[in-house]
C-alpha positions as CSV (number, residue, x, y, z in Angstrom):
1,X,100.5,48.1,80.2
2,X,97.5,47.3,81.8
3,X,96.3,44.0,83.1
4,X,93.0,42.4,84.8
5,X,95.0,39.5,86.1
6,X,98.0,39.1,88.6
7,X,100.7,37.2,86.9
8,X,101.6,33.9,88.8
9,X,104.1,35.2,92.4
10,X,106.9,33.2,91.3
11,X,106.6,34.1,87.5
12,X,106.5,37.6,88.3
13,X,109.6,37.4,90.7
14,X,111.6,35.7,88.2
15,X,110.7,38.8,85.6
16,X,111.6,41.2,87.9
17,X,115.2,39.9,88.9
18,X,115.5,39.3,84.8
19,X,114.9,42.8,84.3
20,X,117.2,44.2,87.2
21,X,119.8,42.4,86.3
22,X,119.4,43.9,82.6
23,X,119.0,46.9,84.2
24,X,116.0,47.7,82.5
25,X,114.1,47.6,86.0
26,X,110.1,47.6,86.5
27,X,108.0,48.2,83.7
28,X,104.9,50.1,83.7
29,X,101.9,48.5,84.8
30,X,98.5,49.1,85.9
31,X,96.5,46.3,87.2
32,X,92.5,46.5,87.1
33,X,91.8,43.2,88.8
34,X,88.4,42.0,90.2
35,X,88.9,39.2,92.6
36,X,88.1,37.8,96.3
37,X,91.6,36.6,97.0
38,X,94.6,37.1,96.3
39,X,98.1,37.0,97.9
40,X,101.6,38.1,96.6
41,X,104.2,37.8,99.3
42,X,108.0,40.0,99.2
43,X,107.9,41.9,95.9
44,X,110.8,44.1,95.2
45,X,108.9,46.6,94.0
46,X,109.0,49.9,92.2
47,X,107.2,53.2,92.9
48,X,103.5,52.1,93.5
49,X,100.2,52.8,94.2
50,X,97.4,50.7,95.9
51,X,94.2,51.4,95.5
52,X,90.6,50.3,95.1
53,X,87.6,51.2,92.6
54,X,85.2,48.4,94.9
55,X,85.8,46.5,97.9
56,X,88.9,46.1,100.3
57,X,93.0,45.0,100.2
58,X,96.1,45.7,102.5
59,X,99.7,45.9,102.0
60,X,102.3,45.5,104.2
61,X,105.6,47.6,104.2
62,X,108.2,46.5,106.8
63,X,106.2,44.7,109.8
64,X,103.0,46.6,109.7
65,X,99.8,45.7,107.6
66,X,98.0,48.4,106.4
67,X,94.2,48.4,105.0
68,X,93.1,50.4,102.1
69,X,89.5,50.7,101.4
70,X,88.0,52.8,98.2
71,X,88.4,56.7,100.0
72,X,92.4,56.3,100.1
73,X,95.8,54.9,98.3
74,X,98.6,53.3,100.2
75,X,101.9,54.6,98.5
76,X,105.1,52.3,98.3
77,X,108.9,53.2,97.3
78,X,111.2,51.9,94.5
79,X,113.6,48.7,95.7
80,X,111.0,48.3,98.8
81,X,109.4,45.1,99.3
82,X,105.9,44.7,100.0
83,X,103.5,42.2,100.6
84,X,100.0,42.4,99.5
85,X,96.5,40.9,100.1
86,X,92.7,40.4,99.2
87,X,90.7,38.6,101.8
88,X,87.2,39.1,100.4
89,X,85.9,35.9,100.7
90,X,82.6,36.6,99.3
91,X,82.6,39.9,98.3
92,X,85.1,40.9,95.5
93,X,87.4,43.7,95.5
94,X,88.7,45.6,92.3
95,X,92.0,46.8,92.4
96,X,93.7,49.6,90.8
97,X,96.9,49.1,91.7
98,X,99.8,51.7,89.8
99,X,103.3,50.1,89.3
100,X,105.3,53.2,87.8
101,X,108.3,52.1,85.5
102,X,111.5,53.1,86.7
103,X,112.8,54.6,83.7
104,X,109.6,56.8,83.5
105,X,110.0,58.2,87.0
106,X,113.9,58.6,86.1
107,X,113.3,60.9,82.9
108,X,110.7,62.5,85.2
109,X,113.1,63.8,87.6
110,X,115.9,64.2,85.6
111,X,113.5,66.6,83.3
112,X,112.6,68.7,86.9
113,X,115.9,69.2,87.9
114,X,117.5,70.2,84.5
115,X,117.5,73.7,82.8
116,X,116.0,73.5,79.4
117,X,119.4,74.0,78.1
118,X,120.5,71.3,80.0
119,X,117.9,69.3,78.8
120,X,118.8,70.4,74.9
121,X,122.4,69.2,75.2
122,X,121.8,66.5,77.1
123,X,118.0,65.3,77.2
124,X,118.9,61.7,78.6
125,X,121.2,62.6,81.3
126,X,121.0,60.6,84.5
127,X,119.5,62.7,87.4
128,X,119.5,62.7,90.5
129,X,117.6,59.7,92.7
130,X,113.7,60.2,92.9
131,X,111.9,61.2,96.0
132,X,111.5,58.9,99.2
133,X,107.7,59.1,99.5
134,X,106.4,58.5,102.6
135,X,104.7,54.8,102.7
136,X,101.6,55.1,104.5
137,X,97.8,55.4,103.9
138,X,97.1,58.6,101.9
139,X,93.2,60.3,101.4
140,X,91.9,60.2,97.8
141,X,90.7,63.7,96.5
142,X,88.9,64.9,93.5
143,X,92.8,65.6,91.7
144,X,93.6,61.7,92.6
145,X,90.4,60.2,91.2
146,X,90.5,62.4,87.7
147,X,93.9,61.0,87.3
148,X,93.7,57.7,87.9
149,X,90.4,58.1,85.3
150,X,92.5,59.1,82.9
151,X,94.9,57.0,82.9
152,X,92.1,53.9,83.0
153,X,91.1,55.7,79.8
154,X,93.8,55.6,77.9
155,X,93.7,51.7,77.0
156,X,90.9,52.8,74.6
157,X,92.9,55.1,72.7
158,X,93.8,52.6,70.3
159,X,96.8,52.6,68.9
160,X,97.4,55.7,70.5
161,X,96.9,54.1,74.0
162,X,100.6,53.7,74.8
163,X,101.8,57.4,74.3
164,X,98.2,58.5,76.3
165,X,99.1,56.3,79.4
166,X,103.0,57.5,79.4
167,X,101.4,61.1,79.1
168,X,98.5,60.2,82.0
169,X,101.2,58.8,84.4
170,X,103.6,61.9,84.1
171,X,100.5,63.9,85.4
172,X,99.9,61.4,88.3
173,X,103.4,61.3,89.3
174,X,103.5,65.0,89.0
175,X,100.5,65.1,91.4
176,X,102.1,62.9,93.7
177,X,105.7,64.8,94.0
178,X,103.7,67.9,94.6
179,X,101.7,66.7,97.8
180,X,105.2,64.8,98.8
181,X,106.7,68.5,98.8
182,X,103.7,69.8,100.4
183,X,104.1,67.0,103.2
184,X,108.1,67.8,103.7
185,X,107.2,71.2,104.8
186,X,104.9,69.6,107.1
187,X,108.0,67.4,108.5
188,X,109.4,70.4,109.3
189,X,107.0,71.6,112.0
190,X,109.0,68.9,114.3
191,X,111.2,71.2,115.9
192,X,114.5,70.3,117.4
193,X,115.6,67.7,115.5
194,X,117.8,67.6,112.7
195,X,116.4,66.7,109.4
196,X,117.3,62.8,109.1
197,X,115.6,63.0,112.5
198,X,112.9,64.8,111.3
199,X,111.8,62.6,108.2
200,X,112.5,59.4,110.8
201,X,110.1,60.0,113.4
202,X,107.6,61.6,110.3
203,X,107.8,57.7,109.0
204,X,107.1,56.4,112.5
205,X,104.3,58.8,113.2
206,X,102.4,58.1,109.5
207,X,102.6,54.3,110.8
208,X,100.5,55.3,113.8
209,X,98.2,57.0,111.4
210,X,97.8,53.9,109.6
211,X,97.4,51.6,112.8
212,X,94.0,53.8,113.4
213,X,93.1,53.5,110.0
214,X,93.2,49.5,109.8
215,X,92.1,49.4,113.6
216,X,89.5,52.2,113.6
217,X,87.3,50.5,115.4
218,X,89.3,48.9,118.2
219,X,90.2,50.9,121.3
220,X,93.4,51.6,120.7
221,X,95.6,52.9,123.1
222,X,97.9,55.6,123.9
223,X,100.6,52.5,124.5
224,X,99.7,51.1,121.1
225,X,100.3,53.6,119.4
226,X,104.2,54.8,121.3
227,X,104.8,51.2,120.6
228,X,104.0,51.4,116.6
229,X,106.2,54.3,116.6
230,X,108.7,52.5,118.5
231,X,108.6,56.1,121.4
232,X,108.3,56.7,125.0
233,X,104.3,57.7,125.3
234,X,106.2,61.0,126.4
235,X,107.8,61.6,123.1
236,X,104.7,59.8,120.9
237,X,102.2,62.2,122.2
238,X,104.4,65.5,122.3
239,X,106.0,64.9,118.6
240,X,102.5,63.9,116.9
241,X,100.7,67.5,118.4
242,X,103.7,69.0,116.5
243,X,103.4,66.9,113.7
244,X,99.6,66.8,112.6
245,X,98.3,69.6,115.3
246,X,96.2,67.2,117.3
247,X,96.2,65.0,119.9
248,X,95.9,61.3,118.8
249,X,92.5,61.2,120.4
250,X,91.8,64.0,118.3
251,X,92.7,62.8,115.7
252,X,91.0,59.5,115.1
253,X,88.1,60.9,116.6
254,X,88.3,62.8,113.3
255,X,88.9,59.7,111.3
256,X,86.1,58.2,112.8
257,X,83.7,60.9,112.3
258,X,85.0,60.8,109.0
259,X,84.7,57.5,108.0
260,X,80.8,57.6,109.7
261,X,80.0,60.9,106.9
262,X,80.8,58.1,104.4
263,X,78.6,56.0,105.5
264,X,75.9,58.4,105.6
265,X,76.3,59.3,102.0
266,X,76.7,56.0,100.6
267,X,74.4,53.4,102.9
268,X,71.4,52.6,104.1
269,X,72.8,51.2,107.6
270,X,70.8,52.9,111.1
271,X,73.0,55.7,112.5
272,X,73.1,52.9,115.6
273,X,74.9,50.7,113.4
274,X,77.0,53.0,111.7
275,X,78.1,54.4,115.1
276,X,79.3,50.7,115.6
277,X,81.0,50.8,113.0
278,X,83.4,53.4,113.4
279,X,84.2,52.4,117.3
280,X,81.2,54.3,119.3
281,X,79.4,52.2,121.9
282,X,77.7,55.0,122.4
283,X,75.0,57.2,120.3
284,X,75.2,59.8,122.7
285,X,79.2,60.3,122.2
286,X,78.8,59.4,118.5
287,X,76.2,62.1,118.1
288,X,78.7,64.9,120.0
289,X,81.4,64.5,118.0
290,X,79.5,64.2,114.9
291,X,78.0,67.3,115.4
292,X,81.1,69.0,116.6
293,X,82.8,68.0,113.4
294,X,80.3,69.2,111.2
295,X,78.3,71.6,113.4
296,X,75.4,69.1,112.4
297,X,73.4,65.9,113.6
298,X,73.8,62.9,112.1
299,X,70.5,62.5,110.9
300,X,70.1,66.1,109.5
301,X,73.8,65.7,107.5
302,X,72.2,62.7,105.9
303,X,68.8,64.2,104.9
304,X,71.3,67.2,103.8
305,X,73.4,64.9,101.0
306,X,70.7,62.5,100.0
307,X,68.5,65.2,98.8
């Protein structure tokens, strides 16, 4: 199903405890919603995915809002609840937000983990429990955007469209389980701890990733950060060079950088301005790691993709 409005907060809370307590659980649902504002407090929720085509939202997991802008997706589990938000004011934001039914991902990893003979005897078998995902900010890549196409596409399929967008979902879920293993192996470069440690202070390190995300621009702190992830600054800085091979300076210096190459490609703001924007007081600093990054100036990267 896909919808270009949010159903009424209470409404929808009363549907979803219906369908628990049926056990039939979240249906699929894709919402394509233009709007300025919008807030939906504590949904039990199912597998999700928030994203953007336009404009700006956040979601908040636990005690930590998180903003999503249009170059990533904020994932979120089955039975978590979440809390989500569009603060636009004047300028509208499109949503493509990605509520996976429960029975879908169920067949889905019953299917993986079953031999085909398995499957022959008994094709409906319960499996075992999806995947935790981890729920923080994750980059959109060329895979992402051709998937979430597709599945956009398939409401004009006609009386086909159904079938298509069960079809187009399986592939995105697929694509998501695949960078989820991808990402456990990268858990495991935190040596010394046992896995349910390991996969722990993974969760707490992804929230600092988010923090300098949403705060890119402030000057965060060393202390900010160990107290997101709830560490000694001892422990903070020595786990997260194990975890993503950077210091966190290094790091959001990257994001920053990062997020300034978008700008370049897709605005007509100064390089002054867009140094501001990504937390440089200074052009001379800006213009370093720029160049550092991508072995190129500022000005010369723009004249590079423009043309």
């Amino acid at each position: 199903m896909i919808r270009h409005d949010f159903l009424e907060v209470d409404f929808l809370k009363t549907i979803i405890k219906q369908r628990q307590a049926s056990g039939e659980g979240w249906p699929v649902c894709v919402l394509n919603v233009n709007t300025n504002q919008e807030f939906r407090p504590e949904i039990d929720g199912t597998l999700s995915i928030f994203s953007n085509v336009k404009g700006a939202s956040r979601c908040k997991v636990g005690r930590q809002w998180t903003s999503i802008g249009t170059d990533h997706y904020f994932l979120s589990n089955h039975e978590q609840h979440y809390s989500f938000a569009i603060e636009g004011d004047t300028q509208s934001t499109e949503t493509l937000n990605i509520h996976f039914g429960q029975a879908l991902v169920q067949e889905m990893i019953t299917g993986m983990q079953a031999s085909i003979n398995t499957q022959l005897d008994t094709p409906f078998a319960p499996g075992s429990d999806a995947p935790r995902f981890f729920e923080r900010l994750y980059e959109r890549d060329d895979t992402f955007d051709y998937l979430v196409r597709a599945v956009m596409a398939a409401k004009e399929a006609g009386p086909n469209a159904s079938l298509l967008l069960d079809e187009k979902l399986l592939d995105l879920l697929s694509y998501l389980l695949q960078n989820h293993q991808r990402e456990t192996k990268q858990v495991h470069q935190l040596a010394l701890l046992n896995g349910v440690a390991r996969e722990e202070i993974y969760r707490r390190l992804t929230r600092t990733v988010d923090l300098m995300h949403t705060d890119l621009c402030d000057s965060l702190t060393l202390d900010d950060l160990a107290a997101t992830a709830s560490l000694s600054k001892f422990h903070f800085l020595r786990l997260f060079k194990q975890a993503f091979r950077q210091t966190p300076h290094q790091f959001l210096s990257h994001l920053r950088v990062q997020k300034a190459s978008a700008l370049l490609r897709k605005t007509n703001l100064s390089i002054a301005e867009i140094a501001e924007a990504v937390g440089y007081d200074n052009n001379v600093t800006f213009y370093r790691s720029f160049r550092k990054q991508y072995q190129l100036s500022p000005s010369h990267f723009r004249s590079q993709v423009t043309n």
